[in-house]
N, C-alpha and C positions, 0 to 999 in steps of 0.2 A: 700329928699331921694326918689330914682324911683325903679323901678324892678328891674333894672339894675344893683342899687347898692344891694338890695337886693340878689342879685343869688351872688352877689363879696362874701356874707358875708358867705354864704356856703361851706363847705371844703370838697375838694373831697380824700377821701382815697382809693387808687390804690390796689383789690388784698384781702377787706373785703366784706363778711366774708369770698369768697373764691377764687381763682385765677378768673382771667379776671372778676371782679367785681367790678364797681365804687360805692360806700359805699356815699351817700351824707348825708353828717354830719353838723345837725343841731344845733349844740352845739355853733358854733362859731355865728351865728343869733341869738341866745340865749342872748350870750355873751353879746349884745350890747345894750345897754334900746332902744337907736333910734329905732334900727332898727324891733325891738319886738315888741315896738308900734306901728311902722310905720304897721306892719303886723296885729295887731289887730284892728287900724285905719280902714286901707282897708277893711276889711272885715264888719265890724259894720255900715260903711257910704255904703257899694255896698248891704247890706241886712235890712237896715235901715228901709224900707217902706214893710217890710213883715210879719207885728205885728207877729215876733220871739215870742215863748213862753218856747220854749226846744230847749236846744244846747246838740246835742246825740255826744259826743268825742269819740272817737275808739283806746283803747290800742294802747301802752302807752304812744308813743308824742302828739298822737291826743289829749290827756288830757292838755296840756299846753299849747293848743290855746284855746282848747273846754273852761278852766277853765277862762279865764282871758276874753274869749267873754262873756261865760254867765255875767259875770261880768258888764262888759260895756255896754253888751245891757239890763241888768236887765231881762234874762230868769234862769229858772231852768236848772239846769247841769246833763245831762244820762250821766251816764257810757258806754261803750260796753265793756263785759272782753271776754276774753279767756274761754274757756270750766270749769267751776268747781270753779270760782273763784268770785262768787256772791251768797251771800247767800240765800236770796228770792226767790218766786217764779220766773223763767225768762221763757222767749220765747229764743229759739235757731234756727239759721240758721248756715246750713254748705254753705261751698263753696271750690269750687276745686282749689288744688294746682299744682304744676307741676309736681307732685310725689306723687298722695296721695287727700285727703280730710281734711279737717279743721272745726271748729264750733266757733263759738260767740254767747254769748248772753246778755242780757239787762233782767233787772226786768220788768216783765211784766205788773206792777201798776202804773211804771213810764213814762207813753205815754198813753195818752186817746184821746178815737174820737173827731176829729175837731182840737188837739193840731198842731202847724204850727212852724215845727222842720226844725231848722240847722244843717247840719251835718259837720262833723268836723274832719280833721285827717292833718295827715304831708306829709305823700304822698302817692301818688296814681301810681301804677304802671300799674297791670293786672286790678286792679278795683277788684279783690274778695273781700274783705273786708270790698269795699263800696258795692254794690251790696248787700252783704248779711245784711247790717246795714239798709239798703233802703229796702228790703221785709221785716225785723222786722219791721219797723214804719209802713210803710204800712199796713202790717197785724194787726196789732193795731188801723188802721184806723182813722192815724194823716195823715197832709199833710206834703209832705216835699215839705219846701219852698225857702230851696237851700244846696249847698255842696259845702264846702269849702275847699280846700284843699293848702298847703304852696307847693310842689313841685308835679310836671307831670312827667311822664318818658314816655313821645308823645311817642316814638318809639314802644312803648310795646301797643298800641293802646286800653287801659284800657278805656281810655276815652270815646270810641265809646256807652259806656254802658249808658251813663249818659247823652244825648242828650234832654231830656224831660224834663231834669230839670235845674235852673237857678246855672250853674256847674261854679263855679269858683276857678281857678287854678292860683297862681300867678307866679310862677316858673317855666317855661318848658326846659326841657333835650332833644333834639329830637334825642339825640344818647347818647349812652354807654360812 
C-alpha cells in the first residue's frame, strides 16, 4: 500500500460543514487495519532515529494516530485540548482564526527540558493549531523532533510555517 492508495481511502464530503467546503473524512482510513497501519508504519520508520520520548496529539483525531504511535514507538502520550478541558496546571497558546482567536493547552508537567517530541495531528490546513502546539513545547524547552501530520491542505499554505522542522505530511490536497 503507497500514498496513493492511501489518499483513495479518504472520503471527500461536498458542502461540510458549510457550502463550497470539501470535508476530508478520515473515517473511511480509519475503516481499514492496512491502511491505519500502513499510516502508523510510515510515521514510526521516517522518525525512528530521533530517540522520540513524547508524542503531543492535538484534538481530537490527532489523538488516534498520536495514541497508537506513542504506542509503537514506546514514548509517553501529551494531550493538546481545547480551552478548559484539562484539569492541571497547563500552559496555553492562542492562535488566530479567520474570524476571531482560539487557545489550546497542554499540562504543563507533561514536557520537560531536553524531552524530543512528535507532534501529531490529522490535518494541517492554515497551521494554527500546529504552530500554537510548537510554541507550547518550545516554551517548555523540549525539542521538537518532528510533525507529523495524515493530510495537507498545500493550497492554504499552512505549511510554510513549519520549514525548520523535519514536517511530514503524508497526504497533500493542492486544491479545494
Amino acid at each position: 500500500m503507497n500514498i496513493d492508495d492511501l489518499k483513495q481511502k479518504i472520503r471527500n464530503i461536498p458542502n461540510f460543514p458549510k457550502p463550497g467546503i470539501v470535508f476530508r473524512d478520515i473515517t473511511t482510513l480509519l475503516d481499514d487495519v492496512e491502511a491505519f497501519r500502513k499510516v502508523i508504519d510510515i510515521y514510526a520508520d521516517h522518525f525512528q532515529d530521533k530517540n522520540i520520548n513524547k508524542i503531543v496529539a492535538i484534538e481530537s483525531r490527532g489523538f488516534i494516530f498520536g495514541g497508537a504511535l506513542a504506542y509503537k514507538m514506546d514514548a509517553a502520550f501529551v494531550p493538546v485540548r481545547k480551552l478548559g478541558k484539562l484539569p492541571g496546571e497547563t500552559i496555553k497558546k492562542e492562535y488566530e482564526l479567520e474570524y476571531g482567536v482560539d487557545a489550546l493547552e497542554m499540562h504543563r508537567d507533561a514536557i520537560r527540558a531536553g524531552d524530543n517530541v512528535l507532534i501529531v495531528d490529522d490535518l494541517m490546513a492554515t497551521g494554527g493549531t500546529l504552530a500554537a502546539t510548537c510554541g507550547m513545547v518550545e516554551k517548555l524547552g523540549a525539542n521538537i523532533a518532528g510533525i507529523a501530520v495524515l493530510i495537507e491542505l498545500s493550497f492554504l499554505k499552512g505549511q510554510d510555517k513549519f520549514q525548520k522542522y523535519d514536517y511530514l505530511p503524508l497526504i497533500k490536497y493542492d486544491s479545494e
